[in-house]
VOPAGU-2260 file (C-alpha; in pm, 1 decimal, decimal comma):
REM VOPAGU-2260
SITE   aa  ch    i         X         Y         Z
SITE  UNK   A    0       0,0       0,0       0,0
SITE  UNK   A    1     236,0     300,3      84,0
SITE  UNK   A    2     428,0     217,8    -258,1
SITE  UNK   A    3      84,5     231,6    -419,3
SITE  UNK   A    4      74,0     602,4    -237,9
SITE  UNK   A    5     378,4     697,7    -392,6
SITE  UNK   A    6     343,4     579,3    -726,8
SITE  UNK   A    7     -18,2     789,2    -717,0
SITE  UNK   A    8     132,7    1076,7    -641,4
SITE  UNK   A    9     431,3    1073,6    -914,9
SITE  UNK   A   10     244,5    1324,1   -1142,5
SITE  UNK   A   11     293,0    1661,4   -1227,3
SITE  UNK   A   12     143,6    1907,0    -941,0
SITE  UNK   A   13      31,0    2277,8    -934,9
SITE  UNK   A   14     120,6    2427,1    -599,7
SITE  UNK   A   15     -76,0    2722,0    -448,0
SITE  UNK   A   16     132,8    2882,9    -143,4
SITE  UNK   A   17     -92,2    3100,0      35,4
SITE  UNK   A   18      60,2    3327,8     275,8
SITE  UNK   A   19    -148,9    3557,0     497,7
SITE  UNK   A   20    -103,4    3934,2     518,2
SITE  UNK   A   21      47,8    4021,3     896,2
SITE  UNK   A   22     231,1    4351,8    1007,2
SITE  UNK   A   23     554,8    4230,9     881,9
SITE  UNK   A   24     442,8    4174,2     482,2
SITE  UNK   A   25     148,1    4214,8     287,0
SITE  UNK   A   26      13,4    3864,7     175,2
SITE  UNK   A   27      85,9    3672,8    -161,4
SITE  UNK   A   28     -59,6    3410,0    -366,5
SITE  UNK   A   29     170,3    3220,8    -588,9
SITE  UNK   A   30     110,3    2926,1    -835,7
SITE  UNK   A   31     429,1    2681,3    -891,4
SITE  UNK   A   32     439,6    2377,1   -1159,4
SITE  UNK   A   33     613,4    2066,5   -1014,4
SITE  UNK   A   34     709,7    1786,6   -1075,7
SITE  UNK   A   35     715,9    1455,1    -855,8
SITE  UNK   A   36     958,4    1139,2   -1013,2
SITE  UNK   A   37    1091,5     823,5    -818,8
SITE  UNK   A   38     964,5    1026,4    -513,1
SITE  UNK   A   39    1183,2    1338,3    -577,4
SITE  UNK   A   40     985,7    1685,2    -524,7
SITE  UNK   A   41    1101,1    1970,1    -760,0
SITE  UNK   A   42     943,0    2323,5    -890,6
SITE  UNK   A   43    1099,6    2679,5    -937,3
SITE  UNK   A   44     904,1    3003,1   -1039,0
SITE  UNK   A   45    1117,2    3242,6   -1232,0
SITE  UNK   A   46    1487,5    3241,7   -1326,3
SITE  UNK   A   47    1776,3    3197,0   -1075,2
SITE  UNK   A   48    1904,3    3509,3    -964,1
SITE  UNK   A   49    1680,6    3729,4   -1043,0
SITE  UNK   A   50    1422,0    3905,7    -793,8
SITE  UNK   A   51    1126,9    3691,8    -718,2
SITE  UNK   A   52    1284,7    3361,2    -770,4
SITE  UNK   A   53    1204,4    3060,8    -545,3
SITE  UNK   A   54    1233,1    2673,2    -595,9
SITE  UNK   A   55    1144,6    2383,9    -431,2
SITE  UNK   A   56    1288,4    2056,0    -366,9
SITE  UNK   A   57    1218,5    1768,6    -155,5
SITE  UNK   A   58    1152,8    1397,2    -121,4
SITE  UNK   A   59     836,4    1202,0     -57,6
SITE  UNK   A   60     856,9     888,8     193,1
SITE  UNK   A   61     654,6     630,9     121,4
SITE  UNK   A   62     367,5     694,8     382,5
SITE  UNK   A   63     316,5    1060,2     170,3
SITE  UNK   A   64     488,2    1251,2     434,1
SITE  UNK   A   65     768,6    1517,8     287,7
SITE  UNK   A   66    1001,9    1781,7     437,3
SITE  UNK   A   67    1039,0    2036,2     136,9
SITE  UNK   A   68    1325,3    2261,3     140,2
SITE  UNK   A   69    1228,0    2621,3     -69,5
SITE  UNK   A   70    1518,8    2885,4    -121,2
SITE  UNK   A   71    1474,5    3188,2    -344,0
SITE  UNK   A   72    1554,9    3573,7    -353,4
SITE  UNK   A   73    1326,8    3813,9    -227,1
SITE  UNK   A   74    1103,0    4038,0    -537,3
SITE  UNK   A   75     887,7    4348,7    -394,0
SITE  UNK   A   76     976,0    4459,3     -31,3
SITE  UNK   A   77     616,5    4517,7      35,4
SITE  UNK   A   78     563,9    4095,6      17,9
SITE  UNK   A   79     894,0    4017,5     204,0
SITE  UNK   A   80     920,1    3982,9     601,5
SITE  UNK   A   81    1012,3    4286,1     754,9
SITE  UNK   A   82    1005,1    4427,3     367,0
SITE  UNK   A   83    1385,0    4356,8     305,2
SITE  UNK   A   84    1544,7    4483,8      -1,1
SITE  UNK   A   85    1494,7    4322,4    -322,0
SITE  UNK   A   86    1701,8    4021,6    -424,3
SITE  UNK   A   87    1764,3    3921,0    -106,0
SITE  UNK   A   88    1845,4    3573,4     -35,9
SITE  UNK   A   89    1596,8    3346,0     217,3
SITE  UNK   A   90    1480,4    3012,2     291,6
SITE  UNK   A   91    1239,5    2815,5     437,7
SITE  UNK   A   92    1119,3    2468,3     505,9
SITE  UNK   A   93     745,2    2289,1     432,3
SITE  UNK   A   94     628,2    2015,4     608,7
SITE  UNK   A   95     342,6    1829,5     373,9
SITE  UNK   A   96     207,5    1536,0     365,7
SITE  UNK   A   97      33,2    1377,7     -20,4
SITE  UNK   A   98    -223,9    1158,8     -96,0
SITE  UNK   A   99    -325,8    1022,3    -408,9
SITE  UNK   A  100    -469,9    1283,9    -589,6
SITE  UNK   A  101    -339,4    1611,0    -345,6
SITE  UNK   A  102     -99,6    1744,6    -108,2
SITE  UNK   A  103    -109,3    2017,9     185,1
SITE  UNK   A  104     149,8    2120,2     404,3
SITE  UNK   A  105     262,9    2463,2     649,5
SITE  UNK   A  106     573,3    2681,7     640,5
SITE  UNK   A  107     768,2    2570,3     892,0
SITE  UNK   A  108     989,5    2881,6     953,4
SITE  UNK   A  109     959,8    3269,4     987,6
SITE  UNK   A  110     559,4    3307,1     900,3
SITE  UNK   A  111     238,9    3080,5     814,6
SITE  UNK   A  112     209,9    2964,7     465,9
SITE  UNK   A  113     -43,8    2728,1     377,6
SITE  UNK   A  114      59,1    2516,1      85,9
SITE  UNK   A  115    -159,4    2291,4    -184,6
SITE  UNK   A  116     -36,9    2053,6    -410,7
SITE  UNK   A  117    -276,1    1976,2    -663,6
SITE  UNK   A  118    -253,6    1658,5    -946,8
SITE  UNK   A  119    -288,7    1753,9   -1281,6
């Protein structure tokens, strides 16, 4: 059974991050293609190095669950925590856990960021 749950989920996924406005950064919305292969988790949205940029990578486990590491550079100071200059380098980690035909997972570090994957 949890291979079955892994092979279900190797498709290609649209992810919706929702993060929620606070005093520290106005809230965003952003869609990400991914892709999911031999249990690997990988999407980027824009070009490396430039302002806006953030990518994803991770691994599934068998049982669904996945730690996702996301990097990227900072775009509009008004979106950013504590509205840090543009191109500036962060990270953060989301815990998610798939099933067959979705994913959802939280932003582990800094501020709350609810997550979707969706199967396509």
């Amino acid at each position: 059974m949890r291979r079955t749950l892994r092979r279900h989920v190797e498709r290609h996924r649209d992810v919706r991050g929702f993060q929620r406005r606070d005093r520290r950064s106005q809230g965003v919305h952003r869609p990400i293609l991914m892709q999911v292969k031999d249990g690997v988790v990988y999407g980027e949205h824009g070009s490396d190095g430039t302002p806006g940029w953030l990518r994803f990578d991770g691994r599934i486990q068998t049982d669904g669950s996945s730690e996702i590491q996301a990097r990227g550079l900072t775009g509009s100071p008004e979106y950013s925590v504590d509205r840090v200059a543009k191109s500036t380098p962060y990270r953060y980690r989301v815990k998610a856990q798939f099933e067959a035909t979705r994913g959802t997972g939280g932003r582990r570090d800094v501020r709350p960021c609810t997550v979707v994957f969706l199967k396509q």
